[in-house]
C-alpha positions as CSV (number, residue, x, y, z in Angstrom):
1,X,0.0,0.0,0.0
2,X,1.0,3.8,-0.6
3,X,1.7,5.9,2.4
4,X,3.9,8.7,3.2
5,X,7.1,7.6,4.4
6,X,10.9,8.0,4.8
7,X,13.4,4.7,4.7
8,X,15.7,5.3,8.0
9,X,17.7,2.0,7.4
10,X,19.0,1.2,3.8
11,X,20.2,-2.3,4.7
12,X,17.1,-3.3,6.8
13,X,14.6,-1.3,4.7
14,X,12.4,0.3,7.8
15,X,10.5,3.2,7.3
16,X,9.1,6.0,9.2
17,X,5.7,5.8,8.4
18,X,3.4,9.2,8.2
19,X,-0.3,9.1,9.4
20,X,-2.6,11.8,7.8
21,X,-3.0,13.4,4.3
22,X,-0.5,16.5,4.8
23,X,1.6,15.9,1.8
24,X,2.9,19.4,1.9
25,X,4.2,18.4,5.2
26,X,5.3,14.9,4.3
27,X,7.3,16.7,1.5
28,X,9.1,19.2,3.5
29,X,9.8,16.2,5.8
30,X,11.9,14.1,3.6
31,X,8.9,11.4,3.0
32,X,8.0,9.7,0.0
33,X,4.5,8.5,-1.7
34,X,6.1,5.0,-2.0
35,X,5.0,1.5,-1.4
36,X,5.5,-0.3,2.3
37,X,4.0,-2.7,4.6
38,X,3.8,-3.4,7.8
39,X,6.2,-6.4,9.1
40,X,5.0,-9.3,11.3
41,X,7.5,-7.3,14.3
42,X,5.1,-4.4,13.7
43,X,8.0,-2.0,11.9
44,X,7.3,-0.5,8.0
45,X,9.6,-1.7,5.7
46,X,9.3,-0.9,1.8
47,X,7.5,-3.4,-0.4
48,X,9.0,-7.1,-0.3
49,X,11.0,-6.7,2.6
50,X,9.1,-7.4,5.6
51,X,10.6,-10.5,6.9
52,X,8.2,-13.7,7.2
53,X,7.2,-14.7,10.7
54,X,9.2,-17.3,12.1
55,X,7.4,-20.8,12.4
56,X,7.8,-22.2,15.6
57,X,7.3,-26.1,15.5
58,X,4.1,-27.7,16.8
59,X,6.4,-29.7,19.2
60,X,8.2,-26.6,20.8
61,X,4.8,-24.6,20.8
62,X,3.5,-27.6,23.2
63,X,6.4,-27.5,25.5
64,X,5.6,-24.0,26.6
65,X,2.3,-24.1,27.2
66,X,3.0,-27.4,29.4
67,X,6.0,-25.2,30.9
68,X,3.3,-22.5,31.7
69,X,1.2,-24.6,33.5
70,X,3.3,-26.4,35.4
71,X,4.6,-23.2,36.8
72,X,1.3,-23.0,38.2
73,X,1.8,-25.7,40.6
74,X,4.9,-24.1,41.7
75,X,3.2,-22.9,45.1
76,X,2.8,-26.8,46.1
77,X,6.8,-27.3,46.6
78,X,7.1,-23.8,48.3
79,X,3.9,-25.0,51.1
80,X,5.6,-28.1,51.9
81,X,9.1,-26.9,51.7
82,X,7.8,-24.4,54.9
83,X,6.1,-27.1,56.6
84,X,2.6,-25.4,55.6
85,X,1.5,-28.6,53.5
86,X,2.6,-32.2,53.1
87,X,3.3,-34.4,50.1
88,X,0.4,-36.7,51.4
89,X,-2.1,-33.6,50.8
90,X,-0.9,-32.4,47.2
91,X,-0.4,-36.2,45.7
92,X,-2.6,-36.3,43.1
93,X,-1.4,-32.5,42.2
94,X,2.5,-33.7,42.1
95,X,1.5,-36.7,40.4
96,X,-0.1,-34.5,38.0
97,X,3.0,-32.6,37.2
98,X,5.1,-35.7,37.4
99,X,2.9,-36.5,34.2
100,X,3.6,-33.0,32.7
101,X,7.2,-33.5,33.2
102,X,7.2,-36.6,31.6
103,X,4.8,-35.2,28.2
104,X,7.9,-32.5,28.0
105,X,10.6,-35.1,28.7
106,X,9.0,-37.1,25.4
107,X,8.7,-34.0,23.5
108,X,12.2,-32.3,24.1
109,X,13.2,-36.0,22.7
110,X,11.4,-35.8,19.2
């Protein structure tokens, strides 16, 4: 798409992007009616030089949201660790994330 705007990196191809219709102001700016889009990152580059989005693999993806939630559980090891709970009253919990650990375990493997 055409927009006002002003490379500020030659090798990366980012632009400074104008919002508005001024084009006297554009003009005495420096800016350009040219051709840019908006990159995944959320910078402007000119045409054809946004970079692509990295694709993260569906096995890596999984990890951290298994990661995620077994830092939910984390309180468990800090209660018993001050004597507030015991193992006996968070088993099925810690066997829970036992399992977790083990999914990430088989994962981090493929």
């Amino acid at each position: 798409m055409k927009k006002w705007a002003k490379v500020n990196n030659y090798i990366s191809k980012t632009c400074d992007v104008g919002i508005g219709s001024n084009s006297e102001l554009y003009k005495s700016l420096g800016f350009e009616y040219i051709d840019v889009e908006h990159g995944y990152n959320g910078l402007w580059y000119l045409r054809g030089y946004a970079p692509i989005e990295p694709q993260i693999p569906e096995n890596v993806k999984r990890i951290e949201e298994l990661k995620k939630e077994l830092a939910t559980y984390d309180y468990i090891g800090v209660k018993i660790a001050t004597g507030c709970a015991t193992i006996e009253e968070y088993r099925e919990q810690i066997d829970y994330c036992e399992s977790l650990r083990r999914e990430i375990r088989r994962l981090n493997g493929e």
